[in-house]
C-alpha positions, 0 to 999 in steps of 0.5 A: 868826306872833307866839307859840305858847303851850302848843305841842308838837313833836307836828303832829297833832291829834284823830283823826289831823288835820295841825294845820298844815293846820287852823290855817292853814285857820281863817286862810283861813275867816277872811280869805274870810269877811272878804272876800266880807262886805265885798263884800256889806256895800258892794254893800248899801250902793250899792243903798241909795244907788241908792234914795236918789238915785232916778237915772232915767237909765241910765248914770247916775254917781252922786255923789262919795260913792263915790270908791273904788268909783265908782258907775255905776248902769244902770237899764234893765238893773237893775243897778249897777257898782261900779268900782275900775278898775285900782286905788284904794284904799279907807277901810280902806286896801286897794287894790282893782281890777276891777269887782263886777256887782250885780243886783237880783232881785225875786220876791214871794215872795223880795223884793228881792235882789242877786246879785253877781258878779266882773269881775277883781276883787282886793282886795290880792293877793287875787282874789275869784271866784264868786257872792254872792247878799245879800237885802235884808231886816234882818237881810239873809241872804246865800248865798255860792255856791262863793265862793273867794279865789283866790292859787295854792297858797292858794285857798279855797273857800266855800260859806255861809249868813250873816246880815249886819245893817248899820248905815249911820249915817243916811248914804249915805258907806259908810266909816262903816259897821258891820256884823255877821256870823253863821251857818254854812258849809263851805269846802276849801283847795287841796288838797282838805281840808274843813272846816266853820265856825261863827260861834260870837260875831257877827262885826263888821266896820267899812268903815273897818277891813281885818279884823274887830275882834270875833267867833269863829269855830269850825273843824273838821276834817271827819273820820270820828273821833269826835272831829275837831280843832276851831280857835277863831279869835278876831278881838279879842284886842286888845280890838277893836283895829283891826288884822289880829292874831287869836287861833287855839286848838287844844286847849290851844294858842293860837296868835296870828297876823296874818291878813295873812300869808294875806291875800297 
């Protein structure tokens, strides 16, 4: 935490809510949206990268474009790995282990969609567990079904609609790749308290940056007040800066943290 502006002693907030629970909650929504995005935004970029490259073999590696992840594609099982192994590290300088499992589904009514799922998977101290259902259309709506960020006391538990557009910059290397973020969700921490989310201004994430570098998102505490405690966690209070600092306000109080710290 770097500096409380307009704090009080006083720990609670609109109908009875433990303010340090909310803000350190809002932290928590931050880095697991953060997280479970990234995961969809490579995932989409690997199935692109399937299609262009047309492997008609099963078990087949695709090119060095993915270093960290490789590639392993299986056609026969429609399906493809990405594999980071006991650990490498990626464009945006956070290692990885374990492997994300994509299957690619194809309904007539629904289109193409992955599905993913986790193999032991980390991304710093971090494990990520749970499904990602992404479709593929632009803008591609992606399902979180119980996602959770898993580190002891810290876990976190998500369930969200999002919108994800991507924007691959005519290449199929996924470290140059842009992205944005938007729509809705609930999650609980660890201890069992719920909250529900709103991306209030599109999130937009860089492969090559660790945390988002612009986007709002509102939190509020899931009470029976009439007027439950809402967090605003503002990701670019350096003016999109690359770097894990955000912004959270309650009220009359801004609080600006490093989401590194939940990040671990």
């Amino acid at each position: 935490m770097l500096l409380l502006a307009g704090c009080t002693n006083d720990p609670t907030g609109p109908g009875g809510v433990d303010l340090t629970n909310l803000l350190q909650g809002t932290e928590r929504a931050g880095v697991t949206v953060a997280r479970a995005m990234e995961a969809a935004a490579m995932a989409r970029a690997a199935y692109a990268a399937t299609l262009a490259v047309n492997a008609s073999q099963p078990d087949t590696l695709l090119p060095a474009v993915f270093t960290c992840p490789r590639l392993f594609h299986e056609p026969d099982a429609a399906r493809f790995l990405l594999l980071y192994g006991d650990g490498c590290t990626g464009a945006d300088g956070r290692r990885r282990t374990g492997r994300i499992i994509a299957t690619v589904e194809s309904t007539p009514l629904r289109g193409t969609r992955l599905v993913l799922s986790f193999d032991a998977y980390s991304t710093g101290a971090l494990a990520l567990e749970g499904v990602v259902v992404a479709q593929t259309r632009d803008p591609a709506r992606t399902l979180f079904d119980a996602v959770a960020v898993a580190s002891g006391a810290r876990l976190t538990t998500l369930t969200a609609v999002l919108d994800l557009s991507a924007n691959s910059l005519g290449t199929l290397d996924p470290s140059d790749d842009l992205f944005t973020v938007s729509g809705t969700g609930s999650f609980a921490t660890a201890n069992g308290a719920p909250f529900a989310f709103e991306i209030i201004t599109p999130l937009t994430m860089r492969t090559a940056c660790s945390f988002p570098v612009a986007g709002e998102i509102a939190v509020t505490a899931v009470t029976t007040a009439a007027d439950p405690a809402t967090a605003m966690l503002n990701f670019a209070p350096n003016n999109e800066t690359c770097d894990d600092v955000a912004a959270v306000a309650v009220g009359e109080q801004t609080l600006f943290v490093r989401l590194s710290d939940q990040d671990v």
